[in-house]
C-alpha positions in Angstrom: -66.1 -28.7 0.3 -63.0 -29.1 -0.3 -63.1 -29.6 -4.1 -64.5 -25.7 -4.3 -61.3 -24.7 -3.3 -60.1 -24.4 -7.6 -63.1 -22.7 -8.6 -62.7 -19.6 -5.9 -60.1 -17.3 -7.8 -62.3 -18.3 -11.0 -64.1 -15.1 -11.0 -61.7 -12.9 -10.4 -60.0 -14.4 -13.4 -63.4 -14.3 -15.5 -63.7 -10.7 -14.3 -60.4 -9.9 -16.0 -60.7 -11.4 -19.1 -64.1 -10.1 -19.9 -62.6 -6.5 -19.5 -59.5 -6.5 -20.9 -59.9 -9.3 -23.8 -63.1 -9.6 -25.0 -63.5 -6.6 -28.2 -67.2 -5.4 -27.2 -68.6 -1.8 -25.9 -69.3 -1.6 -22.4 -71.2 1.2 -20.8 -69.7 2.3 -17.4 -72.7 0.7 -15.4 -72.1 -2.3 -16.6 -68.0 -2.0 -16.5 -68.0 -1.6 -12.2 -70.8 -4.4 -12.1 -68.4 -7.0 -13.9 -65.6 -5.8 -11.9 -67.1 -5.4 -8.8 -69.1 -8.7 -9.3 -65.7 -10.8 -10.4 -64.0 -9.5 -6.6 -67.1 -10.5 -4.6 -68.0 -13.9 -6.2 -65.1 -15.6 -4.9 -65.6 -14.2 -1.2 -69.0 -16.1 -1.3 -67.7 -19.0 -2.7 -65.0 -18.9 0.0 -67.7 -18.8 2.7 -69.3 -22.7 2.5 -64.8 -23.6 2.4 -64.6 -22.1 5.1 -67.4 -23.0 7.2 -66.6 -26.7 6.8 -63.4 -25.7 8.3 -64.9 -24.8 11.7 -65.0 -28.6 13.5 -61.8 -28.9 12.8 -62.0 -30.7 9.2 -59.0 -28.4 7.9 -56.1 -29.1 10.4 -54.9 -31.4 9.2 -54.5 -30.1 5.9 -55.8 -31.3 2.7 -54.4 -31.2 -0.3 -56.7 -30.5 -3.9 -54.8 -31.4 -7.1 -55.7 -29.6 -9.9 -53.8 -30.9 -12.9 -50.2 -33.1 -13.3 -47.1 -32.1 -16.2 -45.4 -35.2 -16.8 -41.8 -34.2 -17.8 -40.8 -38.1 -18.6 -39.4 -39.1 -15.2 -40.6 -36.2 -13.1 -44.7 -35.5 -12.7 -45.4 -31.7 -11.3 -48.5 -31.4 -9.7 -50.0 -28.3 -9.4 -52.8 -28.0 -7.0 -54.0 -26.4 -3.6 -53.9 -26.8 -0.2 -56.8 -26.4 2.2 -55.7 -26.1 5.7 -55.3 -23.4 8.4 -53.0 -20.6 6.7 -54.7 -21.0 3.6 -58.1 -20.6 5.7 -57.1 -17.7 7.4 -54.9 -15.9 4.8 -57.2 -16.9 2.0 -60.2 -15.3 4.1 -59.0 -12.6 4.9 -57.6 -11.3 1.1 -61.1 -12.4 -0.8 -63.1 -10.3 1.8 -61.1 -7.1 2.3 -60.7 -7.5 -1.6 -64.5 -7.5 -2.2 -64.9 -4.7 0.3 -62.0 -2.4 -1.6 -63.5 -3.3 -4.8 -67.1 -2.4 -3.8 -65.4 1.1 -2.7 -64.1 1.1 -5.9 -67.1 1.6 -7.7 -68.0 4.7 -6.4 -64.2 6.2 -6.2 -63.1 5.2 -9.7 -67.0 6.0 -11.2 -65.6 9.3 -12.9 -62.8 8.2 -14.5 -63.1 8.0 -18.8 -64.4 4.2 -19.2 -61.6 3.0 -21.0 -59.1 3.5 -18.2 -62.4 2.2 -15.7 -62.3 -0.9 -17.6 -58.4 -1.5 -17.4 -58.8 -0.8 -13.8 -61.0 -3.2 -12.8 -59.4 -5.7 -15.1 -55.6 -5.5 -13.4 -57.5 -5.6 -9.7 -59.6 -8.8 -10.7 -56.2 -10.2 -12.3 -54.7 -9.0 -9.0 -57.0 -10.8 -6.8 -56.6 -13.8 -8.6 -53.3 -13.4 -8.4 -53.4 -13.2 -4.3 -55.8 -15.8 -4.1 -53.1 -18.7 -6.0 -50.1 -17.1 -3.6 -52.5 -18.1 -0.8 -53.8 -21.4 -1.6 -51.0 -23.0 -3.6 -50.0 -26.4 -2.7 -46.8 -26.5 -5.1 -43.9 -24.0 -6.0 -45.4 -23.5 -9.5 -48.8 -22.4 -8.8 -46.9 -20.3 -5.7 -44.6 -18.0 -8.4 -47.5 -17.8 -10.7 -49.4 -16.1 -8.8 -46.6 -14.6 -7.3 -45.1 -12.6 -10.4 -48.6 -12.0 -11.6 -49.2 -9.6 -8.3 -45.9 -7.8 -9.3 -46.4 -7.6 -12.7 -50.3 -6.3 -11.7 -49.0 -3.9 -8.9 -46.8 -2.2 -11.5 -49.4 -1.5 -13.9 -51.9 -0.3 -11.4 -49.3 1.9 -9.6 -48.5 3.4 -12.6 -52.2 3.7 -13.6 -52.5 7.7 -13.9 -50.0 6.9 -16.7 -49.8 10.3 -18.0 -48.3 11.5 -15.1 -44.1 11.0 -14.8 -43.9 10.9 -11.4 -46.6 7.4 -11.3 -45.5 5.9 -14.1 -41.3 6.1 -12.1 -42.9 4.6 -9.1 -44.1 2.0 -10.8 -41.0 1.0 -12.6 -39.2 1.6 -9.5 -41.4 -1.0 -7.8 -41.5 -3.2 -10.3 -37.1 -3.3 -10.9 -37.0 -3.8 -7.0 -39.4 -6.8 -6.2 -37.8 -8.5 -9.8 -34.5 -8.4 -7.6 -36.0 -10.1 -4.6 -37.5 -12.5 -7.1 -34.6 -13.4 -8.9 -33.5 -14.2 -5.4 -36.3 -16.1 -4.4 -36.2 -18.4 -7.9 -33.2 -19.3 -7.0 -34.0 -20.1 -3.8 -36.9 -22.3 -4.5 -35.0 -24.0 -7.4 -32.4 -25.1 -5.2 -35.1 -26.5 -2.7 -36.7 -28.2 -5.9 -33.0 -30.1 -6.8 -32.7 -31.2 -3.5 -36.3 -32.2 -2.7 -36.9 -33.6 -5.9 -40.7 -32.3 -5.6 -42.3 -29.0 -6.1 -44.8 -30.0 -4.0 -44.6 -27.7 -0.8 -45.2 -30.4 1.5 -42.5 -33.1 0.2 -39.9 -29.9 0.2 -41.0 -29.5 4.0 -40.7 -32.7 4.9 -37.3 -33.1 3.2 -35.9 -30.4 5.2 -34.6 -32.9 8.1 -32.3 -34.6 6.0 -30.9 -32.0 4.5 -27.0 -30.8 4.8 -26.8 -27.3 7.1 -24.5 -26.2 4.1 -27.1 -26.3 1.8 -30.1 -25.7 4.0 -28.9 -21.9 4.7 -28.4 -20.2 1.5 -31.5 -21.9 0.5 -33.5 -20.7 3.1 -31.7 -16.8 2.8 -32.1 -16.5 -1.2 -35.7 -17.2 -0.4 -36.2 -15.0 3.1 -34.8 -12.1 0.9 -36.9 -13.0 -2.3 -39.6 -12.7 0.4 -38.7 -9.6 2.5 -38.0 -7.5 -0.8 -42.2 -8.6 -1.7 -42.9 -7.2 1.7 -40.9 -4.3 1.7 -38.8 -5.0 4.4 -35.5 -3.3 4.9 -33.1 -2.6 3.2 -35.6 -3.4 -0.4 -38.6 -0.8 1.5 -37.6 2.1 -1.0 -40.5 1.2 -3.5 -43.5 1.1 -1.2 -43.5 5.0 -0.2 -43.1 5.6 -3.8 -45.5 3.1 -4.6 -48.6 5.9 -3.4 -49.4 7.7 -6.7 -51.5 4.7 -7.6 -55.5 5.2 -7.0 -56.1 5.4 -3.3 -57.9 1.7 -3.4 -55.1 0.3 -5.1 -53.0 1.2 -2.0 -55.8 0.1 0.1 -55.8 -3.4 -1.7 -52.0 -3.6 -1.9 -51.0 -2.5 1.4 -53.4 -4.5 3.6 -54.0 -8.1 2.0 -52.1 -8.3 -1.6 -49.0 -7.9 -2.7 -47.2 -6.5 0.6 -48.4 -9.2 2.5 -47.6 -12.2 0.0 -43.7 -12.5 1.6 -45.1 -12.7 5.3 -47.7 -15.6 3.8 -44.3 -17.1 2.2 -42.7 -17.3 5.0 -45.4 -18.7 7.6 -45.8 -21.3 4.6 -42.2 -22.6 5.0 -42.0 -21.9 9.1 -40.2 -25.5 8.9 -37.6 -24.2 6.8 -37.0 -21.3 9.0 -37.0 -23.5 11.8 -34.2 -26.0 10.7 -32.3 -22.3 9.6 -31.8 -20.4 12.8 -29.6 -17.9 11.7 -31.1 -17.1 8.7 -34.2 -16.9 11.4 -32.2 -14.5 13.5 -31.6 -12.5 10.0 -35.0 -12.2 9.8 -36.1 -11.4 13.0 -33.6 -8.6 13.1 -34.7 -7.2 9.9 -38.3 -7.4 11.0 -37.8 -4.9 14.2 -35.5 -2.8 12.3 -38.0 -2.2 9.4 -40.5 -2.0 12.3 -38.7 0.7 14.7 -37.5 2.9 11.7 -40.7 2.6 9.6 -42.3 4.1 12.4 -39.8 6.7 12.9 -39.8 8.1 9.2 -43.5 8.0 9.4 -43.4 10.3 12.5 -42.3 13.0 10.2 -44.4 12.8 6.9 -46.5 15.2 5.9 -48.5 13.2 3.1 -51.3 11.0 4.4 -50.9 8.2 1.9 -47.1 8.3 2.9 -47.6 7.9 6.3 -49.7 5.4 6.1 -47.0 4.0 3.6 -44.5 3.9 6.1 -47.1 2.5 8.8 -47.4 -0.8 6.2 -43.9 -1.3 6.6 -43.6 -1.1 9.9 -46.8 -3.6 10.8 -44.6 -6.1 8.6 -42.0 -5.3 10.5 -44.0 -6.7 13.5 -45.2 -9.9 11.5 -41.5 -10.6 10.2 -40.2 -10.9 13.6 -42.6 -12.8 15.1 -41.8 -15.0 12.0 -38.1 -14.8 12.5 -38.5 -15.7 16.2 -40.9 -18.9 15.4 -44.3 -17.8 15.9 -46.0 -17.8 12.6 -49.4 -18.7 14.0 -48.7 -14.8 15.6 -48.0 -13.0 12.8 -51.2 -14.7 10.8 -53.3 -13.5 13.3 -51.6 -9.9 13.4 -52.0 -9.9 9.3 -55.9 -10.5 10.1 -56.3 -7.8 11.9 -53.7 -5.2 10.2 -55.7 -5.9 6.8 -58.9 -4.6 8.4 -57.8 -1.9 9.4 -55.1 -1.0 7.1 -57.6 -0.8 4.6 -60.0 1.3 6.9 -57.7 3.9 7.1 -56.8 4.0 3.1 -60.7 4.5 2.5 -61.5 6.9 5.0 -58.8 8.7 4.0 -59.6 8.5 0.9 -62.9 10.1 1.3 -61.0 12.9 3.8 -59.1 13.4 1.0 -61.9 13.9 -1.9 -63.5 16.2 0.3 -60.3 18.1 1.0 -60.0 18.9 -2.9 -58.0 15.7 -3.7 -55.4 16.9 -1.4 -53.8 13.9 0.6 -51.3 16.4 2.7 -51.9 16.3 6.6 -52.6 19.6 6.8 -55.0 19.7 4.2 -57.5 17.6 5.9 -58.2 20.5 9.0 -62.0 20.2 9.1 -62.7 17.0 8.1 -64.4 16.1 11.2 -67.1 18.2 10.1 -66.8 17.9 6.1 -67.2 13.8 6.4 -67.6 13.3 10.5 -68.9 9.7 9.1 -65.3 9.2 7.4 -63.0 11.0 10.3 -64.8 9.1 13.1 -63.5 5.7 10.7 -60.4 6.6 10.6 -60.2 8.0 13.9 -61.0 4.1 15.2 -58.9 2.7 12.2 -55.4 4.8 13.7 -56.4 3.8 17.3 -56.4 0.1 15.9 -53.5 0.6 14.7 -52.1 2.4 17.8 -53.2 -0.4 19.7 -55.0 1.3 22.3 -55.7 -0.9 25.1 -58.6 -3.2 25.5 -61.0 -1.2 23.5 -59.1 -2.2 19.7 -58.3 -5.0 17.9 -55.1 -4.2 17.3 -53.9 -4.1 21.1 -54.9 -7.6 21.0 -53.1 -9.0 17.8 -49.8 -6.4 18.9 -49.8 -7.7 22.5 -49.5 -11.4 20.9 -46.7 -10.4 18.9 -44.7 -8.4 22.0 -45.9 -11.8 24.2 -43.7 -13.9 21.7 -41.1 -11.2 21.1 -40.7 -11.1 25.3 -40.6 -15.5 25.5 -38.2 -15.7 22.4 -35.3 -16.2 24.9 -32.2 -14.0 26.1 -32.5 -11.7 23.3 -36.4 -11.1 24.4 -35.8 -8.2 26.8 -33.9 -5.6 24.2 -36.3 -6.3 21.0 -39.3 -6.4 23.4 -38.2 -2.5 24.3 -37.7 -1.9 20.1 -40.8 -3.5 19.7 -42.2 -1.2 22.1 -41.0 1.9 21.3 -42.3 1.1 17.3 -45.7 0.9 18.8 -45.4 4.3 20.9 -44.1 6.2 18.2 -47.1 4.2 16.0 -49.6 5.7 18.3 -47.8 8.8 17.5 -47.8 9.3 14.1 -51.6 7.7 14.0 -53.0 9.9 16.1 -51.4 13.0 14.6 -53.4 12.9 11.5 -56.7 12.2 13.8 -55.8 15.4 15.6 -55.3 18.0 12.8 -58.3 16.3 11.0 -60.5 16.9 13.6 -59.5 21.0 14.1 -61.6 23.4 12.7 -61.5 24.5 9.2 -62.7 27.7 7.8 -64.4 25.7 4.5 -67.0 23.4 5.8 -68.4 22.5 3.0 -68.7 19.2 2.5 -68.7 17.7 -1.3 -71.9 15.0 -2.5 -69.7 12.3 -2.4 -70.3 8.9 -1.1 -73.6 6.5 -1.0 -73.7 3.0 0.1 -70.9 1.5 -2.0 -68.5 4.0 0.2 -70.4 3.0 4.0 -70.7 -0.2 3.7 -66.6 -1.4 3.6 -66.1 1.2 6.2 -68.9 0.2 8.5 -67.8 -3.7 8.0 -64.0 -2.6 8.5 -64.8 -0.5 11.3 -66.6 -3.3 13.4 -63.4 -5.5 12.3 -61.4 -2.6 13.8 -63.1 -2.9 17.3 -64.5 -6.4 17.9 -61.8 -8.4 16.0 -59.8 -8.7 18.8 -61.8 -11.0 20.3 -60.6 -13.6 17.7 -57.1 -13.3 17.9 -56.9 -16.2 20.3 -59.1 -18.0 18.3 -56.9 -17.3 15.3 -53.6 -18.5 17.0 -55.2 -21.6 17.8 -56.6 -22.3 14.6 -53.1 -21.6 12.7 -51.3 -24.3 15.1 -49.9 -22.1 17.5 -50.3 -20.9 21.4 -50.4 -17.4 22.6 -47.8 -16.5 25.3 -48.8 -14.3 28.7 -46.6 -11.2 29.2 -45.6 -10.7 33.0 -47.7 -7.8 34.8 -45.2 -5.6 34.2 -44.5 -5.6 30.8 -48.2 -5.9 29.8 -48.7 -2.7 32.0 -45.8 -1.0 29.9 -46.9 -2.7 26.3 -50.5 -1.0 27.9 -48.8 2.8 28.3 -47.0 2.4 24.6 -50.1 3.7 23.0 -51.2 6.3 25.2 -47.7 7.8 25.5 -47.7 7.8 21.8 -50.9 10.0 21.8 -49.7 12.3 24.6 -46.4 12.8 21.7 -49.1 13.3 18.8 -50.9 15.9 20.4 -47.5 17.7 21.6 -46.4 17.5 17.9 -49.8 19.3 16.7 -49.8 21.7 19.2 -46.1 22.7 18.4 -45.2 22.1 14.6 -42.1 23.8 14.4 -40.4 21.4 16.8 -41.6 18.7 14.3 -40.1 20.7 11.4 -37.1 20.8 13.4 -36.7 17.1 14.1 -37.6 16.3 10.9 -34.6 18.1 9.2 -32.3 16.8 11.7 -33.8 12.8 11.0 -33.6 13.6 7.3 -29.8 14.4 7.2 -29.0 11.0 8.9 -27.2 8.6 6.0 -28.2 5.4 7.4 -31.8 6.6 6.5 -31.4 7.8 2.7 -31.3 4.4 1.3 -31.9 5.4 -2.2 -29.3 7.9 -2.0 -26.7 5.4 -0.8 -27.7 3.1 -3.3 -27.3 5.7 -6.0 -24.2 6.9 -5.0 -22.4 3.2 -4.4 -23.7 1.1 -6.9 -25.7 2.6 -9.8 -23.6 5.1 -10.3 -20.2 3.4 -10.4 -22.2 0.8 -12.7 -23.3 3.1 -15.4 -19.4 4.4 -15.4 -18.0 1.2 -15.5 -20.4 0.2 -18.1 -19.8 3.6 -20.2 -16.0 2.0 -19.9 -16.4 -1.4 -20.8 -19.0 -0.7 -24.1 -17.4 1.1 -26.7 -14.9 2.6 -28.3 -17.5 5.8 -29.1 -19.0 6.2 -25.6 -15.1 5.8 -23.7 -14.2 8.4 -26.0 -17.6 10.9 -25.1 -16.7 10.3 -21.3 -13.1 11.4 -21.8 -14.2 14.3 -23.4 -16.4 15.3 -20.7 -13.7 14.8 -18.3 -11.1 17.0 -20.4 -14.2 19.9 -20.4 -15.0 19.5 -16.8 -11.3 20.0 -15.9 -11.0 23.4 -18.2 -14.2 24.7 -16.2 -17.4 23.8 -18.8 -20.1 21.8 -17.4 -20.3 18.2 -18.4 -23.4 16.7 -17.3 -23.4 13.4 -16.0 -19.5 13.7 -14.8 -19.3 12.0 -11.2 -18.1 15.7 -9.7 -20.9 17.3 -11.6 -22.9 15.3 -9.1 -25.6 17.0 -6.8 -25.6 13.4 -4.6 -22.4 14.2 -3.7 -23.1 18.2 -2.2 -25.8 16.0 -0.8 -23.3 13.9 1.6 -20.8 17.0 1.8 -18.8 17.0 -1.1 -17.8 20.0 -3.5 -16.8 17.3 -6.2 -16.1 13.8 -5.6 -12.3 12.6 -6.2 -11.1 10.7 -9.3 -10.8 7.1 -8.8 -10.0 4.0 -11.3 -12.9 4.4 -13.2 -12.4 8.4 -13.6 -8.4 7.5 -14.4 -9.8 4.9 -17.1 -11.8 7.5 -18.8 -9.1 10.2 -18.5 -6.7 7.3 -20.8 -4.3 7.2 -17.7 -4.6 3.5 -17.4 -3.3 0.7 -19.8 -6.7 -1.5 -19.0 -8.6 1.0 -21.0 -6.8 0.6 -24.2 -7.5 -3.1 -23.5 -11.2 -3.0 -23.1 -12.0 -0.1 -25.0 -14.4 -0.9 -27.3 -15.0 -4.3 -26.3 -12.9 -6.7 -28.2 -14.8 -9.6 -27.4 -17.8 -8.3 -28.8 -15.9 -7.3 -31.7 -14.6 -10.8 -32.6 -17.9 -12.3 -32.2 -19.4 -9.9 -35.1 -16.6 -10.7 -37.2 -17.2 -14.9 -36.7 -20.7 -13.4 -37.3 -20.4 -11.8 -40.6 -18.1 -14.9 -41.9 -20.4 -17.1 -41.0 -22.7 -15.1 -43.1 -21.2 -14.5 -45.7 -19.7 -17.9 -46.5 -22.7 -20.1 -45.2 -26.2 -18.1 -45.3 -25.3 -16.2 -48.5 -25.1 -19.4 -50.1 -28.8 -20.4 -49.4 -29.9 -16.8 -50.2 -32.4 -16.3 -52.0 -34.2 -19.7 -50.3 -36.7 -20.8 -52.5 -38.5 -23.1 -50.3 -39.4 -20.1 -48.4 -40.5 -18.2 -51.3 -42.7 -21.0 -52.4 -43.9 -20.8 -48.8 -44.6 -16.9 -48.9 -46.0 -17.2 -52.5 -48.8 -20.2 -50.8 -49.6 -18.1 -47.9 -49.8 -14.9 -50.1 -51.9 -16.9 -52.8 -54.6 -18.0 -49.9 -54.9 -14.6 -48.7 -55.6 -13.5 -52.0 -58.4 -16.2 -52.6 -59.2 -15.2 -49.1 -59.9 -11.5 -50.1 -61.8 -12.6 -53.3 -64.0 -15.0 -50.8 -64.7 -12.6 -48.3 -67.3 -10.3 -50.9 -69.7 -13.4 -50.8 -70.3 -11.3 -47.8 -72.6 -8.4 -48.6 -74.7 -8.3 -46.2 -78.0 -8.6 -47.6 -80.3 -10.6 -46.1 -81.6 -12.2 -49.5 -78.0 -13.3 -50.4 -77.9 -15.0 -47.0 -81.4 -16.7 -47.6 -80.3 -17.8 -51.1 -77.5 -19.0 -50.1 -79.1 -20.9 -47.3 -81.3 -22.5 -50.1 -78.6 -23.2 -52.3 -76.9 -25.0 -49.1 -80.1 -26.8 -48.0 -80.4 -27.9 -51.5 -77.1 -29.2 -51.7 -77.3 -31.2 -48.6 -80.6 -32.7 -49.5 -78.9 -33.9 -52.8 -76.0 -35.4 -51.0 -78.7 -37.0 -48.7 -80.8 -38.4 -51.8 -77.3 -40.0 -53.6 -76.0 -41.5 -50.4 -79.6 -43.7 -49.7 -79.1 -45.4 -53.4 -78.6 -48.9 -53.0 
């Protein structure tokens, strides 16, 4: 069964072609059938791969070549690998992909066709995508599929392209994962030159004999390359933003896709990791940061799809530090269960939503319960999944692993146990908030015909994931190589009272919302938490300056300008003390510095670099090599003769094409005329 294995992103990849490059009319029908079709086909043919899987077949890892580039000495291989993380991970993404997708069809049905079809063309290019990240066997295939997610997330968050706001997020998404990946090419190019493979397993087994020197940046460039994918701290800026795509592009995105693909990265080099404990510790610490303060913002939010924005980032969290603290097998079986019901509660709030007037703030889903009971009561059981209520959810099971390695991980167990902890009451919190004011009355009852089987189905399937997937979280950490750690009573009885503290907070907050507006004024004046601000006012800011310095003679002289207008009292936009960023942190107008001196002329560096002399010479060695070399060849008449052939055969070309008329007796006399033609040529060559 192995040998399947190639042929399961195939569809997806069919799927996407057929929509996007092949120039025939489609009618909408048959648009969410290819689409929907091209995202299901590859769960099936997933299912007989994984079944052979289940006596043990796959632990030991097999490896499916799929083609070789011989580069002279060096051979690549590209191919996949069929063993236990690629079983689980690879599972999990082609099934919650075929449910979203199925969803799809009914969500996206009234949108004009042509943006239907490019829709279901970037999510089958998407899945594909996801499915070579999951299943690649070499560093080649791995970054494929890799930059095709990011380039695919970018063009379906910006999908409502008319809108400013979606087609921002997307580009901000889009800038921010290309810096992680920069970082993460580097990474794996330096694991490539001292491996001497790109074949995942010969990198891993290479590790042992590698220098510590060398071994740590490698294994940071790519832990960052693979945080920044995930939206870990401090790269999360882009997911919140990342919302004004479709709802089941968040669904998809958030759950299995392209958030996931850095934890998936780094349970596929654990080894690495392993022989790197600090960058380990790096990680761990990034992982319950992101965790804690995800949680935290998303206490405050007041837009569904934001909150549950915030609540990706902080499950992550969860995963990356049991993968910082060397329990992969942990945080596969947590990214199981988060995808199920992380995309539960995307597509039952998505329905909330539809039947709330589009709406996705909290406070316009009041009434719900009784506008779409069928839709609350999902997401009611997707939050307390995600809660972890005891016992009764899936999540508890899959969190209580993770806070059962956090508490064995050794001296530093006891402090990020109580962080890990207080993330999941405050996750109960901000879960069950939306569950209580959707299920208050609501003056307008009315409940919109929206829905049908396409819509039940994922959430009835996701649901039962929801509830009865815990009981395979054992079997899950077993299967992925690992062993799940027992808590103590006491800590299990705490990690038990998380939750349900959590929900005793939610209902306080509903019950008294100005306290909430309160606390979420004070949370949003704390600096450490405005990320984008601090990187606005830090770097990009000081870079476009610098850069308005250093290019020409022109632009230093505009900036000087402005600064001579701003200090007689006229406004000069984009001066630094003409900044709102910096009323934002407390400041009237931001003091001059070296780069404000520069454009003022007070500094002699200015006259130096003004109007960048080096680029100057090199147009000058450009024009004389021009003038005294090319003109000499100028006019070239081999290219002329060239331009006059190509232009003479699409002349004759013209002149041929009115043989076509389109008659049909022209087309039957010339079929005569060619019949007759080959019958003479048969008659002459039978002469003896």
């Amino acid at each position: 069964m192995a040998s399947l294995l190639p042929f399961v992103p195939v569809p997806a990849l069919i799927g996407f072609v057929v929509l996007s490059l092949i120039p025939m009319t489609l009618s909408r029908t048959v648009v969410i059938a290819i689409g929907v079709g091209a995202a299901v086909l590859p769960a099936i043919l997933f299912a007989p791969v994984a079944l052979s899987c289940l006596d043990g077949a796959c632990v030991a890892g097999a490896v499916v070549p799929i083609l070789s580039i011989d580069a002279g000495m060096f051979v690549a291989q590209i191919a996949m690998s069929l063993d236990p993380l690629s079983m689980v991970t690879g599972g999990t993404v082609s099934v919650v992909a075929a449910l979203v997708l199925i969803y799809s069809g009914a969500y996206m049905a009234s949108e004009p066709l042509p943006d239907l079809r490019r829709y279901f063309a970037l999510m089958n290019l998407f899945l594909a995508g996801m499915l070579a990240v999951v299943f690649a066997a070499d560093v080649i295939l791995l970054f494929l599929g890799w930059e095709t997610i990011g380039l695919c997330s970018f063009m379906l968050i910006a999908f409502y392209d008319r809108l400013p706001k979606a087609v921002s997020a997307g580009r901000k998404a889009l800038i921010t994962t290309r810096i992680a990946d920069s970082l993460l090419l580097a990474g794996l190019m330096m694991l490539f030159l001292s491996a001497g493979t790109t074949r995942l397993d010969g990198m891993l087994a290479a590790v042992p004999g590698m220098d510590p020197w060398r071994l740590a940046p490698i294994a940071g460039l790519i832990a960052l390359g693979a945080l920044g994918k995930s939206a870990q701290f401090p790269f999360h800026t882009w997911l919140p933003s990342a919302m004004a795509g479709p709802t089941p592009v968040s669904a998809l995105l958030h759950s299995a896709t392209m958030v996931a693909a850095g934890v998936i990265l780094l349970a596929r080099l654990a080894p690495l990791f392993a022989a790197a404990p600090e960058i380990s510790a790096m990680v761990a610490m990034l992982g319950i940061l992101t965790a804690a303060g995800g949680a935290l913002i998303a206490v405050i939010q007041t837009d569904i799809k934001k909150l549950l924005a915030f609540s990706t980032m902080s499950q992550i969290g969860f995963m990356v530090l049991a993968l910082g603290l060397g329990a992969p097998a942990v945080a596969l079986a947590h990214f199981a269960i988060h995808a199920a019901f992380k995309s539960l509660l995307f597509l039952s709030a998505g329905v909330m939503s539809h039947a709330s007037g589009g709406s996705t703030a909290i406070e316009a889903l009041r009434g719900a319960r009784y506008r779409q009971p069928w839709a609350f009561w999902s997401f009611a059981i997707g939050a307390a999944s995600l809660a972890g209520l005891p016992v009764i959810t899936a999540g508890w099971y899959s969190k209580e692993a993770v806070l059962a390695a956090v508490w064995s991980s050794g001296p530093w167990g006891v402090p990020l146990w109580l962080l890990a902890a207080a993330a999941a009451m405050l996750t109960a919190a901000y879960a069950f908030r939306v569950v209580f004011v959707a299920g208050s009355q609501s003056a307008d009852l009315a409940a919109p015909p929206w829905g049908g089987a396409a819509v039940m189905i994922p959430l009835v399937v996701l649901t039962a994931v929801a509830v009865v997937g815990g009981l395979s979280v054992g079997a899950l950490i077993g299967f992925a190589g690992g062993t799940e750690d027992h808590l103590p009573l006491l800590p299990t009885l705490l990690g038990a009272a998380a939750p349900l503290l959590g929900v005793v907070l939610a209902r306080q907050l509903v019950r008294h919302p100005r306290e909430l507006e309160h606390f979420a004024k004070r949370l949003r004046h704390v600096r450490a938490l405005r990320i984008e601000i601090l990187y606005y006012y830090y770097i990009v800011r000081r870079f476009r300056r610098l850069a308005t310095v250093l290019g020409n003679a022109e632009g230093t002289e505009a900036v000087a300008q402005a600064a001579a207008l701003r200090r007689e009292g006229v406004d000069a936009p984009g001066l630094m003390a003409d900044d709102p960023l910096g009323r934002a942190f407390g400041k009237e107008a931001a003091q001059p510095d070296f780069i404000s001196r520069a454009t003022d002329g007070q500094t002699p560096v200015v006259r130096l670099v003004a109007g960048d002399p080096v680029g100057r010479i090199l147009i000058i060695v450009a024009r004389v090599f021009v003038g005294s070399f090319v003109a000499r060849f100028n006019p070239d008449q081999i290219d002329r003769a060239w331009m006059g052939f190509a232009g003479g055969f699409g002349h004759a070309w013209a002149q041929a094409r009115r043989m076509q008329t389109g008659r049909v007796r022209d087309h039957s006399l010339w079929i005569a005329l060619g019949c007759a033609a080959l019958l003479l040529y048969a008659w002459g060559t039978s002469w003896r």
